[in-house]
N, C-alpha and C positions, 0 to 999 in steps of 0.2 A: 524439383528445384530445391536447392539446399540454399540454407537461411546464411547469410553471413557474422549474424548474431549469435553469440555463445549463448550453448544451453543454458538454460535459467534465467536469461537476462530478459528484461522486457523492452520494446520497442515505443517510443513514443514518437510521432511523423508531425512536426509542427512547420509550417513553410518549406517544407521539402529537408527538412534537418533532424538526422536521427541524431536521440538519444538515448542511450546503451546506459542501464544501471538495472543490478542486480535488488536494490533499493526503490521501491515506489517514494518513500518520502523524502531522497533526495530531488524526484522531478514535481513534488508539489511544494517546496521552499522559494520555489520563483512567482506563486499563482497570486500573491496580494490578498488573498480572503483568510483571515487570521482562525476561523473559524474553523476552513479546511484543512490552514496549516496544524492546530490542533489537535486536531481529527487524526493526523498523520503521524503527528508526533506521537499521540497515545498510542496508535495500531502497531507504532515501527517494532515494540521488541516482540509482539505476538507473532507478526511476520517472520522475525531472526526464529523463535519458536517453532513456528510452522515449518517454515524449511530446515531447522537443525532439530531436529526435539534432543540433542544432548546438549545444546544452548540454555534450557531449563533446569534451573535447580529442583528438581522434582519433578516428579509425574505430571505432565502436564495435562493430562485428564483430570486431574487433581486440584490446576488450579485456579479454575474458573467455577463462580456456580451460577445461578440466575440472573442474578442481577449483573452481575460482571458480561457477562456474554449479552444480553441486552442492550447495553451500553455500547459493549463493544459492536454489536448490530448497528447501533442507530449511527454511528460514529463510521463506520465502512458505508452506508447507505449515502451522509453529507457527501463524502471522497466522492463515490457510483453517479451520483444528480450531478456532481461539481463539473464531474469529466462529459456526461453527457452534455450539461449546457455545453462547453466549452467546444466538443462536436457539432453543434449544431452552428455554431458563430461561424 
């Protein structure tokens, strides 16, 4: 069975209503917890990184070290908890 959604894009199913964005933190701008929205705003240009690495001005093995990656752990982990509660409601 073939997906109707373009590759790359993610699928959010909320009351029977998809939403189609190539962006995760345009679907966490609506969720009310500033904390999450945060979270999202910081991860958003790792993401663009991730998926583009000539999006990075340099090597991007380059330009994270311990403590940045930590952060940005603990910061993906809020978003992971957010979305699960939100499943389970």
């Amino acid at each position: 069975m073939r997906s109707s959604t373009p590759r790359g894009h993610m699928t959010i199913i909320e009351n029977a209503y998809h939403v189609c964005t190539n962006q995760p933190f345009n679907v966490l701008m609506d969720v009310g917890e500033e904390e999450v929205i945060d979270a999202a705003v910081e991860l958003n240009p790792d993401y663009a990184v991730a998926r583009y690495p000539d999006a990075a001005n340099g090597v991007p093995a380059q330009m994270y070290n311990e403590r940045i990656a930590r952060n940005r752990f603990e910061k993906a982990k809020l978003i992971v908890e957010f979305c699960r509660r939100r499943l389970q409601e």
